[in-house]
N, C-alpha and C positions, 0 to 999 in steps of 0.2 A: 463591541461584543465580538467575541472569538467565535469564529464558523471554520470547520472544515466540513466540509461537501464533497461524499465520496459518490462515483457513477459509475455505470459501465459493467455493470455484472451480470447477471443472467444466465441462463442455461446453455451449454455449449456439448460437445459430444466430443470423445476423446480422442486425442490429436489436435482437439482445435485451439485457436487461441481466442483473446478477450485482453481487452487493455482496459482499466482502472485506471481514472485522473478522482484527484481530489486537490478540491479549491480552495484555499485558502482565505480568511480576512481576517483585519483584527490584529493580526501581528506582524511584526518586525519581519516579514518571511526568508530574508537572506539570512539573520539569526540562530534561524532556528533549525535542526539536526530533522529531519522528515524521514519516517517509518512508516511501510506496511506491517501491520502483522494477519494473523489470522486464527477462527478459531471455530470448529468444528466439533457437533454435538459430542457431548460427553468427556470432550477435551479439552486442555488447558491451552490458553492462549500460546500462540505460537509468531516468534518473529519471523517475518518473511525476507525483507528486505529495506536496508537501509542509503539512504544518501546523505555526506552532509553537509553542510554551509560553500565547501570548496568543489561538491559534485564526486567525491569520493565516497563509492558503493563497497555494498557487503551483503552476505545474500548468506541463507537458512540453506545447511549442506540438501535439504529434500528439493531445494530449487535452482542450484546453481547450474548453468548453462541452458535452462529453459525459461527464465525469468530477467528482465531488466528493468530496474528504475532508473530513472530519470527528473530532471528538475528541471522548470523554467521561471526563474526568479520574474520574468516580464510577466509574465500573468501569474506568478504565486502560487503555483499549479507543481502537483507529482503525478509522476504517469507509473505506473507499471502497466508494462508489456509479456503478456504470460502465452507464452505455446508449448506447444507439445502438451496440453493440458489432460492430467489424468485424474480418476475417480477420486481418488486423493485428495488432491485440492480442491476437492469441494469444502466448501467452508463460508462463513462470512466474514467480508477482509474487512479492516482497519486502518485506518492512515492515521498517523501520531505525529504531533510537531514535540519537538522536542529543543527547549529553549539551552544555549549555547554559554548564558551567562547567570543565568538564575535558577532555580530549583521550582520549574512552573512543563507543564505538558497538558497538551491538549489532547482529546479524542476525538472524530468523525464517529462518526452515528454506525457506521459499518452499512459495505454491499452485500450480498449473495451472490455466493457463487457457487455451479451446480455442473460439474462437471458427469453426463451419462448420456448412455445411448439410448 
């Protein structure tokens, strides 16, 4: 059975940061192409950030230089690392495996994230 298990989110006040890991099982995880996205009342999913099979990133222009993903294949785990965090990214994130040789993607359940003072 396929699990992604996303953590790490919670209320934070602006300026600050919050890191998101989501754990993967279930799949091939060197495979697979691994996404944030996120998506915030009233709005349409939005990509946040991607890594993939060779640790080659790519980030959503509202987050570049304030956000970093990362992968560790030893524990099958994505991190994003988010500072300088503003009212904006409030939202609830999503972490997406996204399969490298076949036409198959996964969803994590989504965190909350709440960025106010």
């Amino acid at each position: 059975q396929v699990q992604l298990v996303e953590s790490g989110g919670g209320l934070v006040q602006p300026g600050g940061s919050l890191r998101l890991s989501c754990a993967a099982s279930g799949i091939a995880f060197s495979t697979y192409l691994m996404a944030w996205y996120r998506q915030a009342p009233g709005k349409q999913r939005e990509l946040v950030a991607t890594v993939s099979t060779r640790g080659t990133t790519s980030y959503g222009e509202s987050v570049k230089g304030r956000f970093t993903i990362s992968r560790d294949s030893a524990k099958n785990t994505v991190l994003l690392q988010m500072n300088s965090l503003k009212p904006e990214d409030s939202a609830v994130y999503y972490c997406k495996a996204q399969s490298t040789w076949r036409a198959t993607e996964y969803w994590g359940q989504g965190t909350q994230v709440t960025v106010s003072s």
